[in-house]
C-alpha positions as CSV (number, residue, x, y, z in Angstrom):
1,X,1.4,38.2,-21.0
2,X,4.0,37.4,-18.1
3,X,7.4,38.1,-19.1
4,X,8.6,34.9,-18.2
5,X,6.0,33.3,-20.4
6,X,4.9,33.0,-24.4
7,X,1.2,32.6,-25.9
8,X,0.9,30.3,-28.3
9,X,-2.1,28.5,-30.1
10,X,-2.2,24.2,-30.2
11,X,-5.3,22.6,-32.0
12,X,-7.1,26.1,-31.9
13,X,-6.5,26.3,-27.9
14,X,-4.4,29.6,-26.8
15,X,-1.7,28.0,-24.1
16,X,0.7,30.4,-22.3
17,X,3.8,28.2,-21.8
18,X,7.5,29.0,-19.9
19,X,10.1,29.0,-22.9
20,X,11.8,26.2,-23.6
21,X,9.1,23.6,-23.0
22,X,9.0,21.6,-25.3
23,X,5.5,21.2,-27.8
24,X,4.4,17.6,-26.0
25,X,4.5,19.3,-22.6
26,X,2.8,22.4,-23.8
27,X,0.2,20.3,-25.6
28,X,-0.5,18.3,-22.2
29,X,-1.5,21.8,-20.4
30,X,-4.1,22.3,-23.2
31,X,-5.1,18.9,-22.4
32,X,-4.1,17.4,-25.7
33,X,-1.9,14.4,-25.8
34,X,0.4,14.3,-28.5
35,X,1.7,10.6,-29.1
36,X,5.0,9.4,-28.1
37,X,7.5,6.4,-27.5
38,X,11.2,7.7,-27.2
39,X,10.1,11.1,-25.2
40,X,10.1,10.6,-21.6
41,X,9.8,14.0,-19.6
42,X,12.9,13.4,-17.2
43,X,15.4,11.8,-19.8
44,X,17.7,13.7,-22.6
45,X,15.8,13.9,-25.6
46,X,16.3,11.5,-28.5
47,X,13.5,12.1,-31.0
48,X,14.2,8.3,-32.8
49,X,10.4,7.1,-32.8
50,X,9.3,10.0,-34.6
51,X,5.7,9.5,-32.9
52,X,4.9,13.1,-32.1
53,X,4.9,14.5,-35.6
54,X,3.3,17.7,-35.7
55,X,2.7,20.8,-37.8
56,X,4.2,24.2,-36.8
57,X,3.9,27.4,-38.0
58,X,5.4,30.9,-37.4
59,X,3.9,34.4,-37.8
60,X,5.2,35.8,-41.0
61,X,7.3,38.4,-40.3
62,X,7.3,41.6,-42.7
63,X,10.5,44.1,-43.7
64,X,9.2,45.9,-40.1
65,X,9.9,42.4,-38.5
66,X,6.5,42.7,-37.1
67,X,3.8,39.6,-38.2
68,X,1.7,40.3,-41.1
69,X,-1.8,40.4,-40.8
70,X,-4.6,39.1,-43.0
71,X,-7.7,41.0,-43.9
72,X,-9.2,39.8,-40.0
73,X,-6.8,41.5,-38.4
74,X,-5.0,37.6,-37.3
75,X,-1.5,37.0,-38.1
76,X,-0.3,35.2,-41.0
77,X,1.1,32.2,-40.6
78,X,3.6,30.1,-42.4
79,X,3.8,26.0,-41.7
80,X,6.7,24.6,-42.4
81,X,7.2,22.2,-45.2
82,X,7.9,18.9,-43.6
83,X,6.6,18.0,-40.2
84,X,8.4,18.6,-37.0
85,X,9.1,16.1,-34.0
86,X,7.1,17.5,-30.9
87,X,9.5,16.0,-28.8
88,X,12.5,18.5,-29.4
89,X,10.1,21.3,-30.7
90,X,10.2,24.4,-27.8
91,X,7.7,26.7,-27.6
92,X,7.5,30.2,-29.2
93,X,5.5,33.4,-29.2
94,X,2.7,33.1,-32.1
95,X,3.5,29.8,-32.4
96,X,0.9,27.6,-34.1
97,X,0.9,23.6,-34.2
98,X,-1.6,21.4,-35.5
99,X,-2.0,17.7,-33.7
100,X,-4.6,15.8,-35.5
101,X,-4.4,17.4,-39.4
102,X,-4.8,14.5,-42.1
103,X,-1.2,14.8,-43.0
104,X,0.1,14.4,-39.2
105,X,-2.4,11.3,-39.0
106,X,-0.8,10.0,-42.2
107,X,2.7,10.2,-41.3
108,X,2.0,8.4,-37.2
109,X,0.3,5.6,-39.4
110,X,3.4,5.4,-41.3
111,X,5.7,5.1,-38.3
112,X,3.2,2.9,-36.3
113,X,3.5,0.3,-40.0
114,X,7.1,0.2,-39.8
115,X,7.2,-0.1,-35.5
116,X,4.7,-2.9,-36.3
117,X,7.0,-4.7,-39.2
118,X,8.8,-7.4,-37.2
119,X,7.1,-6.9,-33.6
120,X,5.7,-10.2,-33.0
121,X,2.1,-10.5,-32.9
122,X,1.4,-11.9,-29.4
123,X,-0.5,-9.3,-27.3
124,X,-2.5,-11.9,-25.3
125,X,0.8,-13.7,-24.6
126,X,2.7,-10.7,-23.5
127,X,3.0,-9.3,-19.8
128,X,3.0,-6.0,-20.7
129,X,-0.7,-6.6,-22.2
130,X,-3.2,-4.0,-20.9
131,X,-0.1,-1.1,-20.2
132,X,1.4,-1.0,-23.3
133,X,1.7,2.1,-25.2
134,X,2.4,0.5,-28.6
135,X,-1.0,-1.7,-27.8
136,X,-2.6,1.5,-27.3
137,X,-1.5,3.7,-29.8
138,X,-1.9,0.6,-32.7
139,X,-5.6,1.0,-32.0
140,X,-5.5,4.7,-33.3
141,X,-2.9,4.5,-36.0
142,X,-2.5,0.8,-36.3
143,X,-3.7,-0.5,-40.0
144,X,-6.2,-2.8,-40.2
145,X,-4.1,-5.8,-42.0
146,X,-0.5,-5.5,-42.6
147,X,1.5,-5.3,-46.0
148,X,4.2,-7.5,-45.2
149,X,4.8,-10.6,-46.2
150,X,8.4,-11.5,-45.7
151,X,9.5,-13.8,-42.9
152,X,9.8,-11.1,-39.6
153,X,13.3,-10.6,-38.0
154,X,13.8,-13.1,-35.2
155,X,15.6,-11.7,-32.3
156,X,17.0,-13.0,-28.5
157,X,13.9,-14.1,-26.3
158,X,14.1,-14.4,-23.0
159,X,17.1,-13.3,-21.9
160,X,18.1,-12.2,-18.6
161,X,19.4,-8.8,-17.7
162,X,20.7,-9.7,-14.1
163,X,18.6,-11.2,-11.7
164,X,16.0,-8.5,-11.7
165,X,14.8,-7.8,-15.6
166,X,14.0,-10.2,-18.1
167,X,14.7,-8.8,-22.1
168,X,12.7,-10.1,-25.2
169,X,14.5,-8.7,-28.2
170,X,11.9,-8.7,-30.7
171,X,9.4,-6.9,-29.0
172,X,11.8,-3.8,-28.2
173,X,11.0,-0.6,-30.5
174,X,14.4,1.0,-30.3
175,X,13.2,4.0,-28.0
176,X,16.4,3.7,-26.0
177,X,14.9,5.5,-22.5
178,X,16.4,2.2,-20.8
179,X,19.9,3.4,-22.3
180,X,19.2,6.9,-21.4
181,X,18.0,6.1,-18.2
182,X,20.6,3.8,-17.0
183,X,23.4,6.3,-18.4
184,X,22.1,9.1,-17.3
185,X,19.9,8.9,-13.6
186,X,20.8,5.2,-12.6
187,X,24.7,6.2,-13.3
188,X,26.0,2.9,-14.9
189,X,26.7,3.1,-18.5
190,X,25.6,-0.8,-19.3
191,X,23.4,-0.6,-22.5
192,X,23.0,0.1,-26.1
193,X,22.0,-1.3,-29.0
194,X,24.4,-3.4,-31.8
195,X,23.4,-4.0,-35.5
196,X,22.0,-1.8,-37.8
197,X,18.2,-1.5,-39.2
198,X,16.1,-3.9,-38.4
199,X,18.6,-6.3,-36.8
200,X,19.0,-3.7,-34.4
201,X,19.3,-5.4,-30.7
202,X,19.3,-4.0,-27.3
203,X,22.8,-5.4,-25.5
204,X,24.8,-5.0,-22.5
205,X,28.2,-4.1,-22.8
206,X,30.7,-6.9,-23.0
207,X,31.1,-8.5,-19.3
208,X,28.2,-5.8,-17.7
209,X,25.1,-5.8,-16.5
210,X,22.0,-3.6,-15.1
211,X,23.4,-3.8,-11.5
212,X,22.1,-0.4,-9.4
213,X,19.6,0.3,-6.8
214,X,17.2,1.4,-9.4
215,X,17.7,-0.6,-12.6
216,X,13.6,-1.6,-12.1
217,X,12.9,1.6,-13.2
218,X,13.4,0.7,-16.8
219,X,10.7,-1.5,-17.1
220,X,8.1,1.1,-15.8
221,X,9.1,3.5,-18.5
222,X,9.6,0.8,-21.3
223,X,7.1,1.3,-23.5
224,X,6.4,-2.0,-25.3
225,X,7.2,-5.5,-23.6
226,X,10.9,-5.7,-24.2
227,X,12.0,-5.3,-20.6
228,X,9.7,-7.0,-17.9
229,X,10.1,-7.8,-13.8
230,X,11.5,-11.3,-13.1
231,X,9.5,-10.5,-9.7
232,X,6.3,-9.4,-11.1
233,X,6.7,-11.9,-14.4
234,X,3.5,-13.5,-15.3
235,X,2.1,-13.1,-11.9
236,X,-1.1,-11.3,-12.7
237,X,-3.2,-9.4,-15.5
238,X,-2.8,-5.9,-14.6
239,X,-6.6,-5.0,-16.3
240,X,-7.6,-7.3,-12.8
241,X,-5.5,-5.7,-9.8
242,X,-7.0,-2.9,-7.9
243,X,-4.2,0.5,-7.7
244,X,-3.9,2.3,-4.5
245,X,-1.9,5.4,-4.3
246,X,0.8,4.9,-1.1
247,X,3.7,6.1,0.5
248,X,7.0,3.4,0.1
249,X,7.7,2.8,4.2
250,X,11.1,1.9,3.5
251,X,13.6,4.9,4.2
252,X,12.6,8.3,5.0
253,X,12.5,10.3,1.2
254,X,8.8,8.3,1.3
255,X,8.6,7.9,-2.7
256,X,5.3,8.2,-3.8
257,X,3.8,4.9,-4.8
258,X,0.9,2.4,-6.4
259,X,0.2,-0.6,-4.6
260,X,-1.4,-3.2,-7.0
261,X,-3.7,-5.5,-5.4
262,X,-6.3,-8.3,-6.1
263,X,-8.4,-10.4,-3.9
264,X,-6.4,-9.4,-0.9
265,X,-2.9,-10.1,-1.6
266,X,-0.3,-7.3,-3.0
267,X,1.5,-8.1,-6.1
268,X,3.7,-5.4,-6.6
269,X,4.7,-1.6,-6.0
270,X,5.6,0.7,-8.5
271,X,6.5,4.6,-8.3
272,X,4.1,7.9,-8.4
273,X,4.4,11.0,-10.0
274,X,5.7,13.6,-7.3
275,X,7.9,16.0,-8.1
276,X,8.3,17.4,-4.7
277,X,9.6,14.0,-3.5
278,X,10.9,11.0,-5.8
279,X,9.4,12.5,-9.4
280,X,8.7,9.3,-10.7
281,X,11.2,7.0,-9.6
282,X,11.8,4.8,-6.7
283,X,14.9,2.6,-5.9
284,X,14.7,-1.8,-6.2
285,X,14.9,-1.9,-2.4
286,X,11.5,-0.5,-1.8
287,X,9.8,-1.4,-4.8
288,X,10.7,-4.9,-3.5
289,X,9.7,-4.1,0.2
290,X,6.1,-5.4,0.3
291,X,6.1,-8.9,0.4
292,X,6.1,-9.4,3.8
293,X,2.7,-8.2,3.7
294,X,1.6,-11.4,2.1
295,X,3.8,-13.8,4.3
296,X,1.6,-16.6,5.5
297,X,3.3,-16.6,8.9
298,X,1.3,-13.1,9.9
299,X,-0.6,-12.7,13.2
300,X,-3.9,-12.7,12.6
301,X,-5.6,-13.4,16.3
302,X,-5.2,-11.6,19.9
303,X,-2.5,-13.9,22.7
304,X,-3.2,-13.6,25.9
305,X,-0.1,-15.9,27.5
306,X,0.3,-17.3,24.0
307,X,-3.4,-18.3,23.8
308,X,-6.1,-17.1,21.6
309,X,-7.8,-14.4,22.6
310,X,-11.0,-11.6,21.5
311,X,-10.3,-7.8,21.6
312,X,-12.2,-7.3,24.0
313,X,-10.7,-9.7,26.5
314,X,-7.2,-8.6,25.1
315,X,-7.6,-5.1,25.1
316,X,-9.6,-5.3,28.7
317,X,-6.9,-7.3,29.9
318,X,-4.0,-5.3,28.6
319,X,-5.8,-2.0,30.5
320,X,-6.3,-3.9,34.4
321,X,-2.4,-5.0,33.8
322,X,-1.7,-1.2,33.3
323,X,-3.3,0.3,35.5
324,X,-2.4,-2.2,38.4
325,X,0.8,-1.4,37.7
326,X,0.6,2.0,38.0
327,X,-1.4,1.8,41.5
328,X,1.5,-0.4,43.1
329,X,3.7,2.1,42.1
330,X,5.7,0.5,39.0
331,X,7.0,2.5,36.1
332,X,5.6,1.6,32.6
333,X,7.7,2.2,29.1
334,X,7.3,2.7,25.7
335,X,9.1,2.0,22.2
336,X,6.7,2.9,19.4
337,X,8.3,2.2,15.8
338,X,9.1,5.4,13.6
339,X,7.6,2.7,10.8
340,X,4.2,3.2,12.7
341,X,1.8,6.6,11.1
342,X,1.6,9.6,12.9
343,X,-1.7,9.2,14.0
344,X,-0.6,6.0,16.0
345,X,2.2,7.5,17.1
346,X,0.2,10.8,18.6
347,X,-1.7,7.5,20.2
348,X,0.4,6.0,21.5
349,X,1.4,9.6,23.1
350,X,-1.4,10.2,24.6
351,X,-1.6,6.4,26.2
352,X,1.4,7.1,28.0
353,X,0.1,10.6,28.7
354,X,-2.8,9.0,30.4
355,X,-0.4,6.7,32.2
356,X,1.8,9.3,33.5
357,X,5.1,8.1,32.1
358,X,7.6,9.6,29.9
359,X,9.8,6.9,29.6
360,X,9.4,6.8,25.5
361,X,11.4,6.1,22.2
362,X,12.0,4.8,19.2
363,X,14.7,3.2,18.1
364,X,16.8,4.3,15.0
365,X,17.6,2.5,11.6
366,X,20.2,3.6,9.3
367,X,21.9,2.5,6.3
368,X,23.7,3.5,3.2
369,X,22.5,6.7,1.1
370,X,23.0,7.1,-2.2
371,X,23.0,11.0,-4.6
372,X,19.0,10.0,-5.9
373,X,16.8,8.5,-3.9
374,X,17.6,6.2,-1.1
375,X,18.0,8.3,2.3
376,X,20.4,6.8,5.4
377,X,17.1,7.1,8.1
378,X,15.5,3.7,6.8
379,X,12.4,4.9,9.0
380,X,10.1,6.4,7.2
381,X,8.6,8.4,10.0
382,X,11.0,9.4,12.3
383,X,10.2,13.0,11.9
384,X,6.4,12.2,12.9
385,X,7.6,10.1,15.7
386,X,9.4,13.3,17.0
387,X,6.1,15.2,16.3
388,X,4.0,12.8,18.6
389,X,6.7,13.1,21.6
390,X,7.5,9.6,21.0
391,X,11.0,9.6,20.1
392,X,13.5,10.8,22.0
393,X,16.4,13.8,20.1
394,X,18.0,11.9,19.3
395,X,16.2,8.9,18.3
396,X,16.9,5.9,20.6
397,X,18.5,8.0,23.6
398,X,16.1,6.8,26.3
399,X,16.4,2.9,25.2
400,X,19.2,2.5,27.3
401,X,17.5,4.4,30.5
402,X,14.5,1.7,29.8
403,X,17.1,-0.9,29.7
404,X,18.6,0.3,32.9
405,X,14.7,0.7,34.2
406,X,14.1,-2.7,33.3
407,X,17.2,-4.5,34.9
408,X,16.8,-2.2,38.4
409,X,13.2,-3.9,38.6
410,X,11.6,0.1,38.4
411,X,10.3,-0.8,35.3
412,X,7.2,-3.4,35.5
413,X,5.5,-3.1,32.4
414,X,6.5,-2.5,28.1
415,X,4.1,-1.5,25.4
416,X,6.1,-1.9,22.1
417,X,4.3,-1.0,19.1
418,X,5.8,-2.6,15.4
419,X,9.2,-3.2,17.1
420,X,11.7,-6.1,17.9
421,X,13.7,-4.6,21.0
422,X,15.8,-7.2,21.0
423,X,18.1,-6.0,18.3
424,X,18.1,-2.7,20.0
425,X,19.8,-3.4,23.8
426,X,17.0,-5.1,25.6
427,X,17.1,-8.6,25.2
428,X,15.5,-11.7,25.9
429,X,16.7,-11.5,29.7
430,X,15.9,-8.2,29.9
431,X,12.2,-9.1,28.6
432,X,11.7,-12.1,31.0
433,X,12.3,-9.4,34.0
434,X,8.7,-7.6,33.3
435,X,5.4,-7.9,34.8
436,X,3.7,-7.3,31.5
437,X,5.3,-7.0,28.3
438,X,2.9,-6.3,25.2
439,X,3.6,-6.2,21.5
440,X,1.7,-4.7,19.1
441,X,3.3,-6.2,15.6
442,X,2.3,-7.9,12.2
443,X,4.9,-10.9,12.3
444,X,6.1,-13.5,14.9
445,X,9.6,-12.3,16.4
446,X,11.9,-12.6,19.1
447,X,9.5,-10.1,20.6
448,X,6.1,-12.0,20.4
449,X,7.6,-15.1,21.4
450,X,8.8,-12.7,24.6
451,X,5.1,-11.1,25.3
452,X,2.5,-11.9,27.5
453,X,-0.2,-10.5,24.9
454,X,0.5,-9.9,21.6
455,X,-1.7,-8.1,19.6
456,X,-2.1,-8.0,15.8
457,X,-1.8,-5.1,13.9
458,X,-1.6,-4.0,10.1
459,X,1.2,-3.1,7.5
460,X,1.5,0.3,5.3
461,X,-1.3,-1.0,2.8
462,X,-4.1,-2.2,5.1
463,X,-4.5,1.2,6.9
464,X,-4.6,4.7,6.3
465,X,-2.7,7.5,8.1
466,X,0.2,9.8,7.3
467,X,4.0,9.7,7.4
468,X,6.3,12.7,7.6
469,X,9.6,12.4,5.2
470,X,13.1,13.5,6.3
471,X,12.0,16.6,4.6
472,X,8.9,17.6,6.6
473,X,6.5,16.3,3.7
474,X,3.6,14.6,5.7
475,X,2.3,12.0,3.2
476,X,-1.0,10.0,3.1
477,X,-1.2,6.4,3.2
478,X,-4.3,4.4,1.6
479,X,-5.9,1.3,2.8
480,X,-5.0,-1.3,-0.2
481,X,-6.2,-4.8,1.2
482,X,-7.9,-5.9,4.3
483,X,-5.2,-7.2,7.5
484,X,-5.5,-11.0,7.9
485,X,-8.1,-12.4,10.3
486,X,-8.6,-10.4,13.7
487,X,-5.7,-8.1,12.9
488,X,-6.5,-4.4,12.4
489,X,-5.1,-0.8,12.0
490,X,-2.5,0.4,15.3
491,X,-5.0,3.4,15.2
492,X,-7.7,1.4,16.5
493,X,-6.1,-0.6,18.8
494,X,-4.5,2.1,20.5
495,X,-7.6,4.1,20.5
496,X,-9.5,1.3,22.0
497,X,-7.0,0.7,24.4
498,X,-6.8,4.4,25.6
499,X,-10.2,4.3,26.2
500,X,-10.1,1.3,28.2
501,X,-7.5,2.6,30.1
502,X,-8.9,5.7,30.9
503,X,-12.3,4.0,32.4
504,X,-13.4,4.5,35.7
505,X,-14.4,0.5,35.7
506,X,-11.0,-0.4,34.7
507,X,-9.0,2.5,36.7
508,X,-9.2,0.0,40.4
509,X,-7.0,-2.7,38.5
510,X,-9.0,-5.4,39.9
511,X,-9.2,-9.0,38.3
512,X,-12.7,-9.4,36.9
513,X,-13.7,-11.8,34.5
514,X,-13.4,-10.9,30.5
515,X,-17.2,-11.4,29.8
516,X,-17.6,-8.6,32.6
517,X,-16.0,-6.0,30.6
518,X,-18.2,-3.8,28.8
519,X,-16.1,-2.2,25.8
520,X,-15.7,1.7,26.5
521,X,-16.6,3.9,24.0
522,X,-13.1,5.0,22.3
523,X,-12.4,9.1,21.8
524,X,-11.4,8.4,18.7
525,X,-13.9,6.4,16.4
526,X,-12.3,7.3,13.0
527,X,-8.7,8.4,11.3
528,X,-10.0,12.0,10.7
529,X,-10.7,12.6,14.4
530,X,-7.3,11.3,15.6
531,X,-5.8,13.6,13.0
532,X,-8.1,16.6,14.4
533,X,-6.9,15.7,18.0
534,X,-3.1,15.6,16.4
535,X,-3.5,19.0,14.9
536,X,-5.1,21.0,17.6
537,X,-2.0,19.9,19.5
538,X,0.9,20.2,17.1
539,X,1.6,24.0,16.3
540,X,3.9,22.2,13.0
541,X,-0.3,20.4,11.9
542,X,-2.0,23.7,12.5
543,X,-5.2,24.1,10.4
544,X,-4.0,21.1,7.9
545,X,-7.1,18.3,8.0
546,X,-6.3,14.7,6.8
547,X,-8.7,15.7,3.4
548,X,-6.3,18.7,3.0
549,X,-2.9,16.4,3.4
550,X,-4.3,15.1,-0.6
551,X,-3.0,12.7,-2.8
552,X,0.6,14.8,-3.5
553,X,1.4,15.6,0.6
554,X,2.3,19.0,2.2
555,X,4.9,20.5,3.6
556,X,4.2,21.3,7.2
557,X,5.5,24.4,9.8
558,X,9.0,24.3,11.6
């Protein structure tokens, strides 16, 4: 036995455990899940639902203070008299606890009667309906009829915890991780509970209110239906929406998310376990920062001089422009987002590698940090930007060399991928000076309105790909819903467009008409090669494979 370790024996399964782990988190390495409401693995303990009753016994020890063995050889054990609370139980060596004995069954049916006294019956009415531990557990220790008659306590319904949460008094079980979370991750001391028994009521102090970047975060962990999402409210069963493990694009920490989808449209983001990263929190801002995904207004078709266009005219088109521009001697320039995956970034590398221009950036985004989650780089891959050679160190120091490009006339042509210039030193005047300006984006802009072909591309959850946090975590991104129309991944479009680029029936830059194109097959016809290409070329990606990046990240070289 490691040092640092003690054996113990849960349900008849010998589990080596770290002392001080608690007996719910010891049971969960054995595989055994040991019920619970108040107990939430990254809040102080409270042991008030008394859920995880279990049975514990202790070698008995002899005058020797060595365990006393029966007539097998085993240790003696003695169980203690009353039950213990899992929750605030730590492991020991010899330790024995016993889950599912008739007396530990007896005593959860006991607590999951009195929970059940005054909740309201309403399960098909309620939002949290289909994630709701009380539901869940009511099935394995709920009674089959109830024994109370009286009249049930009636409680405040409906009533707003600032603009975000929504409280229903009656249904709240008295766990108190909302108060313990608020107090003690979210920092704001704003809740607790007035009355006593069963008139006890969840409150906010006098004059105060949830009012924090991460207050959301108590409705993922409440239990029951007391606390629910004015954003998510009623929107959708949850049984129906499809779950898609992402990456949150909205600073550069890259929490760890679910998207939860159904018939094509998102209807909300919540936060995934990762330790490494956000644990299993996320702040409001980026839990919030998906609706533009579902914004009517998206582009959905290829514009060619603000008309209609098919890829292969547009991307055809896009490739003559370039390379005619290149034989008379113009310069071409770049600005790929740092919102954009790596993989389209590397792309978009190797287009202007192809074109034999440097002149490439991105341009920075910062904002307020805060101690938990929320990181000042609101790009979420600025690191993988720098990877691909596409931004400059630091970010943003070329965009006033394209600006001065631009003005001088050296600079003919822009390719801006999932960027609005505008707000970053070249403007509309600027803009109107190019030969060719094309935008790859997902929304109309300054910059669309600006471009002589705008092409459609996806968000975060319509694609696959990687981002790589401020920390050097590369992360994978999962295709949640299909892009709107025509539009499609970056990945391809760049790919496709390389290709076309690089064909000798394209390389003379003369005008031919757009049913003479023939489409050239692309290098890269799927996300793994692009990643293969990416990591045969980056000493930091060396023998990593997209497979290998998995569902929690890795860490990649200096």
């Amino acid at each position: 036995m490691s040092e640092s370790t003690v054996n113990l024996t849960i349900d008849g399964r010998a589990v080596r455990a770290v002392p001080g782990t608690n007996l719910i988190e010891a049971a969960r390495l054995a595989g055994i899940e040991i019920p619970h409401f108040c107990y939430h693995p990254q809040l102080p303990i409270a042991g008030n639902c008394r859920m995880c009753l279990v049975e514990v016994g202790l070698p008995k020890l002899g005058a020797d203070r060595k365990p006393e063995l029966d007539s097998q050889g085993q240790p003696l054990i003695n169980f203690a008299p009353k039950l213990t609370i899992a929750c605030n139980a730590t492991v020991s060596a010899g330790m024995v606890v016993l889950t599912r004995t008739p007396k530990v069954i007896k005593a959860r049916r006991g607590v999951m009667e009195f929970l059940l006294i005054n909740h309201p019956l309403d399960c098909p009415i309620c939002d949290q309906a289909g994630e709701c531990r009380l539901q869940e557990l009511a099935v394995d220790y709920g009674q089959g009829c109830s024994r109370f008659v009286e009249e049930k306590e009636h409680k405040p319904k409906r009533t707003p915890l600032g603009p975000k949460i929504m409280l229903d008094d009656e249904r709240c079980i008295l766990c108190s991780r909302c108060i313990r979370f608020m107090r003690e991750v979210a920092g704001q001391d704003c809740l607790g509970f007035t009355h006593r028994g069963s008139r006890s009521t969840l409150i906010c102090y006098p004059g105060q209110e949830p009012a924090t970047n991460y207050d959301l975060n108590i409705v993922d962990i409440c239990p029951v239906g007391a606390l629910t999402s004015t954003d998510f409210r009623f929107r959708q069963r949850v049984w129906f929406l499809k779950e898609t493990p992402s990456i949150c694009p909205h600073c550069a920490t890259g929490c760890n998310t679910v998207v939860w989808s159904r018939e094509g449209v998102v209807y909300r983001q919540t936060p995934r376990d990762n330790p490494a990263v956000n644990q299993c929190w996320m702040c409001d801002l980026g839990r919030l920062n998906y609706k533009f995904i579902n914004d009517p207004n998206r582009l959905t078709t290829p514009l060619i001089g603000g008309q209609p266009a098919n890829w292969l005219a547009a991307i055809a088109h896009v490739a003559q422009r370039l390379n005619a521009i290149r034989a008379t001697g113009g310069q071409i320039a770049g600005v790929g987002a740092a919102r954009a995956t790596t993989e389209e970034l590397f792309l978009f590398g190797k287009l202007f590698q192809g074109l034999e221009s440097k002149l490439l950036d991105s341009v920075p985004r910062s904002g307020a940090s805060d101690k938990l989650l929320l990181n000042s780089d609101r790009n979420p891959n600025m690191r993988g930007a720098q990877l691909a050679g596409v931004a400059a160190n630091p970010p943003g120091h070329r965009l006033a060399a394209i600006a001065d490009g631009i003005a001088s006339g050296a600079i003919k042509a822009l390719l801006v991928l999932g960027e609005d210039v505008t707000s970053a030193g070249i403007g509309p005047d600027l803009l109107a000076k190019l030969e060719l300006l094309v935008t790859i984006d997902i929304l109309p802009s300054a910059m669309t309105q600006a471009a002589h072909v705008v092409l459609p591309g996806a968000s975060f959850a319509e694609k696959g790909g990687t981002f790589i946090n401020a920390k050097g975590r590369m992360q994978q991104l999962n295709p949640a819903v299909a892009s709107p129309g025509q539009a499609r991944p970056e990945w391809q479009i760049l790919s496709e467009l390389l290709a076309a680029v690089s064909s000798r029936a394209l390389r003379d830059g003369q005008p031919r008409a757009a049913n003479a194109w023939k489409k050239p097959a692309p290098d890269f016809p799927n996300l793994g090669k692009v990643f293969a290409a990416m990591a045969a070329e980056a000493p930091a990606l060396a023998d990593l494979t997209l497979e290998s990046v998995g569902a929690q990240g890795v860490q990649i070289k200096e």
